[in-house]
N, C-alpha and C positions, 0 to 999 in steps of 0.2 A: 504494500500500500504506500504510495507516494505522500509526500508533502501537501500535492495539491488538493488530493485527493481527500486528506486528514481535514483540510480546510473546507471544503466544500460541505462534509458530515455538520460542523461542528455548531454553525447558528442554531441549529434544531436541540440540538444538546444543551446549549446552554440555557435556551429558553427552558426546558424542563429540570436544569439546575437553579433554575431561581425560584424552583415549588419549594429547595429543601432549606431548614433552617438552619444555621448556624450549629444549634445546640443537638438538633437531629442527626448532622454529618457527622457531630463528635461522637453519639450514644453509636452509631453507625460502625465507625471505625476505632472506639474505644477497645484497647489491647487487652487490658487486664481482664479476666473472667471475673474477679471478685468484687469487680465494681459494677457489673450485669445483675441487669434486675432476674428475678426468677423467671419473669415471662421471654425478656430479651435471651436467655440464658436456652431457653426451651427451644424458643424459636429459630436462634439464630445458630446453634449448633448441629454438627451432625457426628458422630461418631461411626468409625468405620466397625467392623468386626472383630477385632482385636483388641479395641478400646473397649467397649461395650463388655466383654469378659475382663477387663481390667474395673470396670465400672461394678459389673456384679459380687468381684471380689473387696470392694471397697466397701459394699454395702453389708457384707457376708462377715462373719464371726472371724479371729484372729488376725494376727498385728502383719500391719502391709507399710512397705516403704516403698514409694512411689516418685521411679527417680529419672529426672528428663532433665537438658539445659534448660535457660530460660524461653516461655516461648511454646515448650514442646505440649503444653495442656493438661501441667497437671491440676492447677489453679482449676481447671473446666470441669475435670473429674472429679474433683472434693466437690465443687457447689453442685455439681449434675448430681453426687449421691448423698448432698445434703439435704436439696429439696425434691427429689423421690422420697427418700425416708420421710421426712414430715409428711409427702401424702399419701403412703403404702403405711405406715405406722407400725411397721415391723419393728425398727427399734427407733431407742431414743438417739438424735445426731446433734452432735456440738461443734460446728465450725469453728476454728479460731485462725486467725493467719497473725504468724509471726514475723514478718517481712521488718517490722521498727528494731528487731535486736541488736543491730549493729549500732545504735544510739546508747546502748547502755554500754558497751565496750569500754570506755572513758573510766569507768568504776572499778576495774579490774588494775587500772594505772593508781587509781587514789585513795579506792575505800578497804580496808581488810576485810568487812563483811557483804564483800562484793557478791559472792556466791551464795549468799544467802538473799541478798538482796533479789539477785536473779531467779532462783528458784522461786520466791513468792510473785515475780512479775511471771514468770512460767502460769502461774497456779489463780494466779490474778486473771490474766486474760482467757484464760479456761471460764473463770466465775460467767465473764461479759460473754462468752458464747453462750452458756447457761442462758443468759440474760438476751442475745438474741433469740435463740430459739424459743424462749417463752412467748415472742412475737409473733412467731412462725407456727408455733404444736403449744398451743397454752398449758403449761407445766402446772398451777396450780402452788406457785412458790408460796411457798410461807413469809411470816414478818422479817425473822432471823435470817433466811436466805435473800431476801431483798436486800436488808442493808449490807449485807457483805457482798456485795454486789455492788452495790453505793460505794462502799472502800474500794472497792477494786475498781471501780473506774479513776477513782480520784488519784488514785497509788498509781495505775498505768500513766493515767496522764501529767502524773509531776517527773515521773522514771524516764518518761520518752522526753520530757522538754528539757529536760538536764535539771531540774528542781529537786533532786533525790532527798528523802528523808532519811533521817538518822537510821530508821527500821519503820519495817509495812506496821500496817495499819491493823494488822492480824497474825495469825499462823496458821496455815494451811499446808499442811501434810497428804503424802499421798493416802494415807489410811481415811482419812477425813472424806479427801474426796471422791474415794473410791464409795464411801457409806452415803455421800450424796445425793453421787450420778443415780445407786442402786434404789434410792427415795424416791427420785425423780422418775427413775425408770418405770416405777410401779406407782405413780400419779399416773402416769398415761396406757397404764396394762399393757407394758412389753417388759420383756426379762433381759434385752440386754440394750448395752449403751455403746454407741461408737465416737470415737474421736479422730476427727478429719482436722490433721495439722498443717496447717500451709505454710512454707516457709520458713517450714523447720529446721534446714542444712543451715546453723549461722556461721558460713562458710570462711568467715575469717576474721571467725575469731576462736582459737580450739580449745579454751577451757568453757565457754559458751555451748559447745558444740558437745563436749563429752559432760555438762552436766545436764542438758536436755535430755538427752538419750539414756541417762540414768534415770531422768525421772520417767521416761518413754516406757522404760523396763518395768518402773516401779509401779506404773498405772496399769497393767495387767493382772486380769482376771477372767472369771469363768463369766463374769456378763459384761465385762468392758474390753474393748478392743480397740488399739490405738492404731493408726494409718497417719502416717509423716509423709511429706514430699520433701527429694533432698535431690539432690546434686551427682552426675554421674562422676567420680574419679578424687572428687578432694572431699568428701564429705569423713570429719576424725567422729567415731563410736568411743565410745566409755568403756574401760579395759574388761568389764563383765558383760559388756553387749557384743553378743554375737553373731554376726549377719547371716542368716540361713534358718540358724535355731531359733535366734530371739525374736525374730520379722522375717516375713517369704518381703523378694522386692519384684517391684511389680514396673516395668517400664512404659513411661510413657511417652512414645516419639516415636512416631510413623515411620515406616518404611517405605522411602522412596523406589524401592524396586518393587514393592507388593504389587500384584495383578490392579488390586481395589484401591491402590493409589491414588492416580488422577480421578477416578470418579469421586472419591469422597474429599479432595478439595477442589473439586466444582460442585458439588453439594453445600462446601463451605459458603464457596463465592457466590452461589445464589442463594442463600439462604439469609445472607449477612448483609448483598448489598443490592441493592433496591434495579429494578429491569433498565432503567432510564440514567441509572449513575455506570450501569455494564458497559451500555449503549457507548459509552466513551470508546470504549476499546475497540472501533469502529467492527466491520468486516472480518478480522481476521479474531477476532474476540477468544475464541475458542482455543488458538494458539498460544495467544500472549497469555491466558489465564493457567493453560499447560507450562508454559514458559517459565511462569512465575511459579506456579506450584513447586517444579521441581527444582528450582532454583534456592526456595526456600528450604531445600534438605528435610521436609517432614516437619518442619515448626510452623503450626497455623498463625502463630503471631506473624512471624515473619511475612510469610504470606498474603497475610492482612497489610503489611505494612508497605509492602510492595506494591500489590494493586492501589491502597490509598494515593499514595505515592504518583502513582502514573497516572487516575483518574485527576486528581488535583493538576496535575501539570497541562493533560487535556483541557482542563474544561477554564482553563486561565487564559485559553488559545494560543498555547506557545507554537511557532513556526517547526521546530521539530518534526519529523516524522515520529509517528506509534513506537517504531519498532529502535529509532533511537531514544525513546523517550524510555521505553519498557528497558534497555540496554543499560540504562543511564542506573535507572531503579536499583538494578540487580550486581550493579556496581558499587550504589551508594550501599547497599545493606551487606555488602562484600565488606566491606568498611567498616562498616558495626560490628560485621559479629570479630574483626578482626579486632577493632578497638576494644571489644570486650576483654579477649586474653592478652592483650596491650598491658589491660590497664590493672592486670594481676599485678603487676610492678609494683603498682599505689596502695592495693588492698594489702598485698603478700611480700612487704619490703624487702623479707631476708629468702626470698627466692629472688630477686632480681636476674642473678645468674640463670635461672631455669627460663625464667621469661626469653630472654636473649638467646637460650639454646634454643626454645620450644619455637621461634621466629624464624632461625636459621634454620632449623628440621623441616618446617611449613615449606618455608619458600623453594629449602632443596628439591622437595619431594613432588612439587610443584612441575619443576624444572624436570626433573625424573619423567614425569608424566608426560610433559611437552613431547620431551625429544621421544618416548616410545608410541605416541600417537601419530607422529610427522606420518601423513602419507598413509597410514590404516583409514579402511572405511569406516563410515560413523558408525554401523553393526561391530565394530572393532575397539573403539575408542574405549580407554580403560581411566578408570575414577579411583580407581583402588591401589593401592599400597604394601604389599608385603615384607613386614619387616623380618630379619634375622633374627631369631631367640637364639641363647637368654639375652634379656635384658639386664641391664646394670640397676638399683637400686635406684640410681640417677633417672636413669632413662625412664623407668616406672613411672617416674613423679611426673617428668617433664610431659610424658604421655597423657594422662589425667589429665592433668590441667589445659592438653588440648580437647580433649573430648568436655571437662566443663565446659571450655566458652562454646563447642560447637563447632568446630574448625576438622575434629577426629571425630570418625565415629567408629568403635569397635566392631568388628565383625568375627566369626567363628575362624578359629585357626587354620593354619593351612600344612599338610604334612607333606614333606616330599621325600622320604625314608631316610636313604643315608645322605640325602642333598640337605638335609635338615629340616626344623622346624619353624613357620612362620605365622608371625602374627597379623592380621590384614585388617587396613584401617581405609574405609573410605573415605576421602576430603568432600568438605562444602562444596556442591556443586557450585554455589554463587563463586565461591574466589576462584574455583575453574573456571567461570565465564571471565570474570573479570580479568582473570592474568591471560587469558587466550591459550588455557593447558592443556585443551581438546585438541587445539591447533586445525581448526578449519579453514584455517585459512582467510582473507580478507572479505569474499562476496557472498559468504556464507549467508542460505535458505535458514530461514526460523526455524524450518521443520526440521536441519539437519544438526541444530543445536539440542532439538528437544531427540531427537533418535539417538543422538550421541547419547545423552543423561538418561535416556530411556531402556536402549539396548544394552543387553547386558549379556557379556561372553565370558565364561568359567577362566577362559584361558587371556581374558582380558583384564591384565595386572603386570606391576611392576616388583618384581623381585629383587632385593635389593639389602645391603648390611648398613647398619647406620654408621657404622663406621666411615661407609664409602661417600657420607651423605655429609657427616660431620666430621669425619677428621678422627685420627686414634684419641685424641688426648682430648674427646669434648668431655669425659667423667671427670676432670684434673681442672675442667672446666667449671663444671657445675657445683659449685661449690656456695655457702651460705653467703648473704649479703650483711653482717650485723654489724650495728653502728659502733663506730669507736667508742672509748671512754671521753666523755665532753670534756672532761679536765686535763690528763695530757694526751689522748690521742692514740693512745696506745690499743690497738686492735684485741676484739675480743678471744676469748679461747671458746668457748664453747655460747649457744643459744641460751641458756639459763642461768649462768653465769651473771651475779648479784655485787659485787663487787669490783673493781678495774686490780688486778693482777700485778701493777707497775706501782701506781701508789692510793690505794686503797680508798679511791674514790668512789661512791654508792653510782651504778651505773641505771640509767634510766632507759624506761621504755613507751616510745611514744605512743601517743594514742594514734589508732588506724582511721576513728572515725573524725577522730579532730583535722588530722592531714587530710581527711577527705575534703571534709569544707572548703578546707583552701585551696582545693584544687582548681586550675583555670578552667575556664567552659568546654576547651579545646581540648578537652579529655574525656568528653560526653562523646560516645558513638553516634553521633550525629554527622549528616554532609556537611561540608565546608561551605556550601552556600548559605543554611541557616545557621553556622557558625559568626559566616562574615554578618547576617542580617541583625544578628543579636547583638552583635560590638556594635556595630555601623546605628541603630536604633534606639538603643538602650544603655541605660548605666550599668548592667550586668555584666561583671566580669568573672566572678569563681560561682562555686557550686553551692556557696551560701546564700548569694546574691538571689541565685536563681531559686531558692526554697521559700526564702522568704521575701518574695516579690507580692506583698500583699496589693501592691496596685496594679497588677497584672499587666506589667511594659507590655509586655508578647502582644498582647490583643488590641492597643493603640493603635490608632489608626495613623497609618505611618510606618508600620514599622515592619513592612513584607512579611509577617509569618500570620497564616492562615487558624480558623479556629480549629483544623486536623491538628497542625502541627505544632501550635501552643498548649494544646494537653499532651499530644506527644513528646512534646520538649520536660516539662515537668514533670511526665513519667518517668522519662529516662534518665534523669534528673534525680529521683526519687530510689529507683532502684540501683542507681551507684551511690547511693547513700546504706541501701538493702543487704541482705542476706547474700 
């Protein structure tokens, strides 16, 4: 579809852009599932078949960990089998989402009964799901359970604004609230109670992390069953939590190669966005929403974010053609998810090292890929990566942390007998597009980008030692980033190390969420054109600026960013402040 061709579509489109409203486009293409009304939630989702038995077992008796990047649905999952349970009444459901933990981090630097602190905001925001659900499935609360409820709101919200009290407002125990849920349970004649955690991996911060997951353990019973969503590869367990036995885990991120694939995120796309907002994507509609689908690697956010993306650029009447406009898209979100594992640096200071290796491994393996596609038909083109076992300790880590941000996704091993054994990792299809690792060449057909990402050949993969990728000496590499001693300088010996070694200076440890504040904007995975829109408009410079923009620059008239991409911007915004 040409240039002129884009133009000629687009009067008609716009005029049935200006039926929707401002605050409709946002509810439209709002990312987060937790902020979807129940009906919007019904309506607008669709789950493929392998979700759906992920769904059933969320709803079903014993402890589930439910672990995807961001993006991949699991936020969809929890609320899809929160509000079923409310109207099947099979059991009692208690939402809670933890996403704010990284705000209490700060306490771990200054209070000694930080950890105690923590567990009662654990047990606090448990109370307030109590207290939503009584909105949802009327519980029948008593006096005493309201006002603790009352404290617990009041306790969460002095905890999350940095106003921390000397000590909660209460003590709640898991024994306590194990006798609760069972009170509660039997208010609404079901025997058991589940707990749907959202945002439970508080993925950087790891005494956070292993006293959650203690208490995950310690809320197990014959009628309460706990279900966490966490993080694939950096998520730390409590030395008595043990993954298999303590919680089956339960994945949630589509398979891009499944048969039911592309149908069920064009189920998405029609489901979510309205017949006359699709209409943008002129003629070829069906392609570019393939396009995108697989581009997004199995993450409906993404997904979402992409088509938002390219319908807003259509319907502003930019001179672009579709197909460089869709191209653009799947570039910019190439950049996200790459700036995600960027920006482990900031969250995970003393991996710095790992970040730099895990950058130079991408982009090698990248490169790998190029040159064995040069010249194979697109039924040929290979995505996948076979690494050499074993791995080094090193390697393990670095690995993870590419499959957190989404860049790695695990696949089942590969044996070649006495050739050895290998591990295979498929990359983001988006950075394949964007770095040109398919290698199609310059005049490259849409269709032959989407057969590339489509077709899949057993014998299409790059076999390869990281070694040959990294150099012998990347483990001599990868080594911890810890801060000197502030007083002379003197480098640390060890991570736990409480003292400076040279002259017996008390050595400190910064907060992770404090430095986050002050990070510049230019570290939000966001394109660089709403990078420059936001300098260029606004007095927003770091990532505090932008939380507490209580007069909301963004949406000034003046200041290029649209009402999509002004909640987009303070989500993303939001969740590098998150878990």
């Amino acid at each position: 579809m040409g240039v002129g061709e884009d133009a000629k579509n687009r009067p008609q489109f716009m005029k049935n852009m200006a039926q929707i409203s401002d605050q409709e486009l946002i509810s439209i293409f709002e990312e987060r599932a937790e902020n979807l009304s129940k009906n919007e939630l019904e309506t607008w989702t669709c789950l493929s078949v392998a979700e759906q038995q992920v769904l059933n077992k969320l709803k079903g008796p014993g402890a589930k960990l439910l672990s995807g990047p961001r993006g991949s649905g699991k936020s969809t999952l929890l609320r899809r089998a929160y509000f079923e349970l409310c109207r099947d009444q099979t059991a009692l459901p208690i939402y809670v989402n933890y996403s704010r933990a990284l705000a209490l981090e700060p306490l771990f630097q200054s209070r000694a009964n930080a950890l105690e602190l923590f567990r009662q905001w654990v047990f606090a925001k448990l109370l307030l799901g109590i207290g939503e659900t009584d909105n949802d499935l009327p519980l029948n609360l008593d006096n005493p359970t309201r006002e603790l409820i009352r404290k617990a709101a009041a306790f969460v919200n002095a905890m999350e604004a940095g106003k921390t009290p000397e000590a909660a407002p209460f003590a709640v125990g898991p024994s306590q609230m194990l006798a609760l849920l069972r009170d509660l349970a039997d208010n609404v004649g079901v025997v058991r109670t589940v707990l749907l955690l959202d945002d439970a991996a508080h993925a950087f911060s790891f005494r956070q992390q292993q006293a959650f997951f203690e208490i995950f353990r310690e809320l197990r019973s014959r009628q309460v069953s706990a279900k966490a969503a966490i993080y694939p590869g950096i998520t730390s367990f409590s030395p008595n939590f043990h993954v298999g036995h303590e919680a089956e885990v339960l994945e949630a991120w589509l398979q891009p190669g499944s048969p039911s694939y592309l149908e069920t995120m064009r189920d998405i796309a029609a489901l979510r966005v309205p017949e006359h907002l699709l209409a943008f994507l002129g003629p070829s509609r069906k392609e570019y929403i393939d396009l995108l689908a697989l581009a997004s690697f199995g993450l409906p956010r993404g997904f979402l974010n992409m088509l938002s993306s390219v319908i807003d650029e259509a319907q502003k009447g930019a001179t672009a053609s579709l197909r460089k406009i869709v191209l653009d898209a799947i570039s910019a979100h190439a950049e996200s998810v790459e700036a995600i594992f960027h920006n482990l640096a900031l969250k995970l200071p003393r991996f710095l090292h790992y970040v730099t290796i895990g950058e130079e491994l991408h982009s090698k393996a990248q490169n790998a890929l190029r040159a064995f596609n040069a010249g194979k038909p697109t039924s040929n083109k290979a995505v996948v990566v076979a690494l050499g076992m074993p791995f080094t300790n090193e390697l393990e880590k670095v690995l993870k942390m590419l499959e957190y941000s989404g860049l790695l996704r695990k696949q089942s091993d590969l044996s070649k007998g006495v050739k050895g054994q290998y591990q295979r990792y498929s990359m983001h299809y988006a950075s394949l597009v964007a770095t040109t690792s398919l290698a199609l060449g310059r005049s490259y057909k849409v269709s032959d980008l989407i057969d590339s990402l489509e077709s899949r050949s057993a014998h299409a993969l790059v076999k390869i030692k990281v070694e040959t990728l990294l150099g012998r000496d990347y483990s001599e590499r990868c080594i911890l980033a810890l801060p000197p001693c502030e007083n002379c300088g003197t480098a640390r010996a060890t991570e736990n190390q409480r003292f400076c070694m040279h002259c017996g200076f008390e050595l400190a440890n910064a907060s992770v969420y404090n430095e986050l504040l002050k990070a510049p904007i230019e570290k939000l995975p966001l394109p660089k054109a709403k990078i420059d829109a936001i300098k260029q408009n606004t007095s927003i410079r770091n990532i505090q600026d932008l939380i507490t923009d209580d007069e909301q620059s963004l949406r000034r008239q003046g200041s290029y960013i649209g009402p999509i991409w002004s909640k987009r911007i303070k989500t993303v915004a939001e969740e590098f402040l998150s878990v």
